[in-house]
N, C-alpha and C positions, 0 to 999 in steps of 0.2 A: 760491741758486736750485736749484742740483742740489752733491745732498749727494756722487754716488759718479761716476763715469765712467758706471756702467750706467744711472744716471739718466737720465742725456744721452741715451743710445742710446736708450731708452725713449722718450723726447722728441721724438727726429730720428724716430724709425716712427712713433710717432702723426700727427706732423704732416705725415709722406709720406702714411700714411692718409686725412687728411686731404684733402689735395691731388690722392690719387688721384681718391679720394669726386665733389670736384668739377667733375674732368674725365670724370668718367662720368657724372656728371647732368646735365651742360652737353650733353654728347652726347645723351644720351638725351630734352632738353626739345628740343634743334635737331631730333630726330627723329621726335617727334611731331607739331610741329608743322609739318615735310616729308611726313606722310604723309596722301596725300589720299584716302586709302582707309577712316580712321579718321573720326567725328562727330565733331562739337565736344564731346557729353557725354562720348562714350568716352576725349577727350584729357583734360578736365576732372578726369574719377577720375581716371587714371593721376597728373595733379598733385598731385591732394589726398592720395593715397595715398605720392607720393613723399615731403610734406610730413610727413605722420601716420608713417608707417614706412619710412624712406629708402633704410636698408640690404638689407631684405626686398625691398621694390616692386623695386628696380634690379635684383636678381638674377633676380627674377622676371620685369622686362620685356627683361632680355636675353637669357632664356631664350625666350622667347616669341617675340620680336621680331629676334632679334640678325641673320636671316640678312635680312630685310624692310630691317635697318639697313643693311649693307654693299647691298643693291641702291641703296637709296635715298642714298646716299652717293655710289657709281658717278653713279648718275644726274645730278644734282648737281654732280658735278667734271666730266661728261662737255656740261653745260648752259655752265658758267664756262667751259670750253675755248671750246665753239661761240662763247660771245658776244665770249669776247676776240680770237680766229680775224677774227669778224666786224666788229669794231673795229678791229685795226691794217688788215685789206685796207680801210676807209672810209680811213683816216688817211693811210695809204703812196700811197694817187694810184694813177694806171695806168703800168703796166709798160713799159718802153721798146717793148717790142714792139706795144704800144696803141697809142700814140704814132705809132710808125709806119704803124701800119693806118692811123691816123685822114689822117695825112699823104699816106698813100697815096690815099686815099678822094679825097681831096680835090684830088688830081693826076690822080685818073682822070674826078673830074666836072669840071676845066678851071679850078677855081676857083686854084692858085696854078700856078706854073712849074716847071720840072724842079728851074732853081739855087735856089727855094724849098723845093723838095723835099728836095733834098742837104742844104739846110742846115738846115733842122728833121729830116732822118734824124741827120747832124752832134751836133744841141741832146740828142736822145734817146738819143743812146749816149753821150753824153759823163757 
């Protein structure tokens, strides 16, 4: 398969190249398809152009695009925060100190006893 050592080397870059290639067009289709500022034709060309001339189109839509990309990237990781934020406080329940209010609330409208009290304050710090 490989006649010389340099062979190889030759080998291993192109297929870095390669693998570069595709983590940049992976980026760049996840980017177009994030950006809601763009048509649907305008996304369109950019594919078929990526298709027809790969190397050219990507230089040219990260020149173009590249600082449009890092906002919309922020953006994006700043959305996946929010939602996951807002998931574990669904998940994790209310905070002892909820608990308490709620215990408290419910000792000031008469509804359980003080030693009920103590002992659901007790339950919520425990």
């Amino acid at each position: 398969m490989w006649d010389s050592f340099w062979d190889f080397i030759w080998y291993t870059i192109v297929i870095f190249a390669f693998v570069a290639y595709l983590i940049v067009l992976w980026f760049i289709i996840t980017d177009l398809f994030r950006d809601k500022k763009a048509s649907g034709w305008a996304k369109a060309i950019w594919v078929v152009f990526l298709i027809i001339l790969p190397y050219i189109t990507s230089i040219v839509y990260l020149l173009a695009k590249g600082r449009g990309m890092a906002e919309r990237q922020g953006e994006a990781a700043q959305e996946a925060k929010q939602a996951t934020d807002s998931y574990i406080q669904s998940v994790a329940g209310k905070s002892p100190a909820d608990h308490i209010a709620d215990a408290k609330a419910l000792l000031d409208a008469g509804t359980i006893t003080q030693e009920e009290f103590e002992a659901l304050k007790a339950k919520a710090l425990a």
